[in-house]
Z-matrix of the N, CA and C atoms (Angstrom, degrees):
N
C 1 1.452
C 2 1.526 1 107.98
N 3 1.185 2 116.27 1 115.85
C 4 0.973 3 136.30 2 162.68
C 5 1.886 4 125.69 3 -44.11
N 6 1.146 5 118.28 4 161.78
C 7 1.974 6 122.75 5 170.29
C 8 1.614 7 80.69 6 -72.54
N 9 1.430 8 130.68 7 -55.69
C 10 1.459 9 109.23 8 -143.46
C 11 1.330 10 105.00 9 -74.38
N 12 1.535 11 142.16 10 -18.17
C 13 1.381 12 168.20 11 150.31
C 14 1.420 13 101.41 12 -45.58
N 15 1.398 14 133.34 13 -62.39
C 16 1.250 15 116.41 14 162.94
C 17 0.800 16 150.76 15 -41.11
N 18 1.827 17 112.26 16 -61.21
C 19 1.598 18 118.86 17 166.91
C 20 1.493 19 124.14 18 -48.87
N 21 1.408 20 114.92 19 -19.76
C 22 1.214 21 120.71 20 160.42
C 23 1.554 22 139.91 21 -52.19
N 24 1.465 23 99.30 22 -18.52
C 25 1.248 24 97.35 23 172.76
C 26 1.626 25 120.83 24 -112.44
N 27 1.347 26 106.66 25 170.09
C 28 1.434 27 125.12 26 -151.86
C 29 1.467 28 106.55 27 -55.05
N 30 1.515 29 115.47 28 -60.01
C 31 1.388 30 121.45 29 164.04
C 32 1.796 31 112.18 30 -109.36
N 33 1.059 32 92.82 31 169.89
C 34 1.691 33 106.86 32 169.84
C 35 1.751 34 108.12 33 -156.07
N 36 1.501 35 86.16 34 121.40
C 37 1.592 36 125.63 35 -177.67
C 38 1.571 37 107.96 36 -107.51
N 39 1.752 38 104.79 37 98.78
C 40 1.762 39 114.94 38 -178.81
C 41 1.740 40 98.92 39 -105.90
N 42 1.217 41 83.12 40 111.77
C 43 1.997 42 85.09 41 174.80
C 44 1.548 43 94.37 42 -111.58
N 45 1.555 44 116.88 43 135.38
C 46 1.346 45 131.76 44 167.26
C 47 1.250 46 109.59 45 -122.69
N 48 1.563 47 103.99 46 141.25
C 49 1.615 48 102.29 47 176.49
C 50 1.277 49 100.16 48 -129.64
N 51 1.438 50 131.04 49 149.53
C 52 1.436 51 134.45 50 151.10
C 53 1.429 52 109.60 51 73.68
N 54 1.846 53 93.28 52 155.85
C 55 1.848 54 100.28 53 -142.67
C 56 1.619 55 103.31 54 -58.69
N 57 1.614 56 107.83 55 -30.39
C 58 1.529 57 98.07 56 174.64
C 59 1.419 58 131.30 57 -60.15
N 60 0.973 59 119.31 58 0.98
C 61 1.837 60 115.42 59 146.26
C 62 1.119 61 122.50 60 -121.90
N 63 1.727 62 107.90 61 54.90
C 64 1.658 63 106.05 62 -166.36
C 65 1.683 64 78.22 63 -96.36
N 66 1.170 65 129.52 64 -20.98
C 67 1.664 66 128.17 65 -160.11
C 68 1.432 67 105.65 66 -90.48
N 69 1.371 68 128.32 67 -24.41
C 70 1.457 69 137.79 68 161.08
C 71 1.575 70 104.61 69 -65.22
N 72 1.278 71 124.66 70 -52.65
C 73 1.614 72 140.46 71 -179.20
C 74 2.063 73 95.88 72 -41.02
N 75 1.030 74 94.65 73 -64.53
C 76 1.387 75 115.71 74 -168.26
C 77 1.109 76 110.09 75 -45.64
N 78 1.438 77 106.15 76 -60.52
C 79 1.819 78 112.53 77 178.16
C 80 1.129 79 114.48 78 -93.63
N 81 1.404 80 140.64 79 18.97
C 82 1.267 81 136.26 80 135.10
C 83 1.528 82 117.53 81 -56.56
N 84 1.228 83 99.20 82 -61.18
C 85 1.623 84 116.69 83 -172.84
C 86 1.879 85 110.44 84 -67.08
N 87 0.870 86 107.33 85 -31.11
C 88 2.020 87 117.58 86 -167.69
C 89 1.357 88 94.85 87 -87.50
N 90 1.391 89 128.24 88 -50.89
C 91 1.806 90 136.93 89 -126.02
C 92 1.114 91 95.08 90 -97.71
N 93 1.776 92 137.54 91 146.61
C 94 1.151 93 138.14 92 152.19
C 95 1.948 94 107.22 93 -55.00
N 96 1.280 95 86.92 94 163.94
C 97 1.988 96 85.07 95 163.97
C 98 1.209 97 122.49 96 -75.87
N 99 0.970 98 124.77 97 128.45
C 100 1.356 99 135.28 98 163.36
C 101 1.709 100 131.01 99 -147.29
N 102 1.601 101 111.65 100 157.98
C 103 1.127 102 122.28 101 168.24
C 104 1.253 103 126.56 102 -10.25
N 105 1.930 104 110.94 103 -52.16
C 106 1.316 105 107.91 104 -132.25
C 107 1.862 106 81.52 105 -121.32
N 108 1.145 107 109.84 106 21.40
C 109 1.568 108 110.14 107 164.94
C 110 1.154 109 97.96 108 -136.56
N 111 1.584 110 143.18 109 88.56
C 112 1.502 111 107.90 110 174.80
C 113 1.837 112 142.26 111 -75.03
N 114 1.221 113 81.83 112 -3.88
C 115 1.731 114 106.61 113 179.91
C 116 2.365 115 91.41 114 -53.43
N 117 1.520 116 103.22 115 -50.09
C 118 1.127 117 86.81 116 -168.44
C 119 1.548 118 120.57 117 -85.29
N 120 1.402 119 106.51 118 38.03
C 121 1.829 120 129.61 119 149.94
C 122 1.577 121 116.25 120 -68.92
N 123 1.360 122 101.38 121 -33.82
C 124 1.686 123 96.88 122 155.26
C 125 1.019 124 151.79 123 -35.21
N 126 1.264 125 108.69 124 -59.01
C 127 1.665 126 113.17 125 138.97
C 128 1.260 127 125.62 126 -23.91
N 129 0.977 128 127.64 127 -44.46
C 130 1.718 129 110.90 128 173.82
C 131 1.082 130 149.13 129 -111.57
N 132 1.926 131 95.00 130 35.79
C 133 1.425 132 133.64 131 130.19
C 134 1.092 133 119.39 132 -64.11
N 135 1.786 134 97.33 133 139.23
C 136 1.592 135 105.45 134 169.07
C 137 1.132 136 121.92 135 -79.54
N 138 1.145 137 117.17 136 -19.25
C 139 1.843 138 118.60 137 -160.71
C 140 1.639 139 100.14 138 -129.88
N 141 1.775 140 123.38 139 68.60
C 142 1.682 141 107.74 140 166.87
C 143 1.558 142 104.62 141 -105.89
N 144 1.234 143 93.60 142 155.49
C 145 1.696 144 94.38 143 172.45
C 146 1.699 145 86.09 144 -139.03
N 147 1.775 146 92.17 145 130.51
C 148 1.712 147 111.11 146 -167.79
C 149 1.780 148 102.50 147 -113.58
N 150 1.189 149 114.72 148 104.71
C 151 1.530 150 123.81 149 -172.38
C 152 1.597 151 111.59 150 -107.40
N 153 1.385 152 99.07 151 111.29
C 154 1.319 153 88.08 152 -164.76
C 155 2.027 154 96.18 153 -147.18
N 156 1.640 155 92.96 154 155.38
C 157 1.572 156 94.85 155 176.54
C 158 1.543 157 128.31 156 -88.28
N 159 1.067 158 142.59 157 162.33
C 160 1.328 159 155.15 158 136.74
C 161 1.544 160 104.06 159 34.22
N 162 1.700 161 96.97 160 -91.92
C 163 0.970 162 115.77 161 -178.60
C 164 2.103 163 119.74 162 -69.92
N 165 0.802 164 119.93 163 -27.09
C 166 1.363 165 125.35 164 153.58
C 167 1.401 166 132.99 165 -45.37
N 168 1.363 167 103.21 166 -22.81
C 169 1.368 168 135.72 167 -156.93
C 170 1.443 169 118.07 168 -93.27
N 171 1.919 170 105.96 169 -45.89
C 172 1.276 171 140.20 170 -163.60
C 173 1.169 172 117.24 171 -36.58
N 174 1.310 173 116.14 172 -51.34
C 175 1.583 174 130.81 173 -166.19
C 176 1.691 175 113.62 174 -82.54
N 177 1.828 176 106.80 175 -8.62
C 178 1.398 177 80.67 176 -162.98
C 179 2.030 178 91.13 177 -102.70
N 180 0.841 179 103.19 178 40.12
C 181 1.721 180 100.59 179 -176.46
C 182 1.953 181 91.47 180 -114.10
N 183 1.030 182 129.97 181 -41.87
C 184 1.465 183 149.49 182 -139.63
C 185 1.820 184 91.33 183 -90.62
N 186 1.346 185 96.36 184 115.50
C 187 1.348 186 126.42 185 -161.03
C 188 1.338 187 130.40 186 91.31
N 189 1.243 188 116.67 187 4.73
C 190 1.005 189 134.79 188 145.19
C 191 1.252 190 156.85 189 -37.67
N 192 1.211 191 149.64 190 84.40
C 193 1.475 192 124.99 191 -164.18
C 194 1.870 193 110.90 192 -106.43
């Protein structure tokens, strides 16, 4: 299944677990959309709900103040 197969549907449910997609987590949430990430095509859905753990999580607070 394809991004263009995705956005197609009604909702979209992203569950991440564990620190190895804490760096995908990060640049979903920080990154404009683009090409060369396609995960951050998400964004331009109306309806995602992004479920994610602890450690999945980690990276996107860090630089932060």
């Amino acid at each position: 299944m394809g991004i263009a197969s995705i956005l197609k549907s009604k909702k979209i449910i992203l569950l991440a677990s564990g620190e190895n997609k804490a760096e995908a987590i990060s640049r979903l949430l920080r990154e404009p959309v683009t090409g060369n990430f396609p995960a951050s095509a998400l964004k331009l859905h109306s309806n995602v709900t992004l479920i994610v753990d602890q450690q999945a999580y980690r990276k996107v607070n860090l630089g932060k103040e």
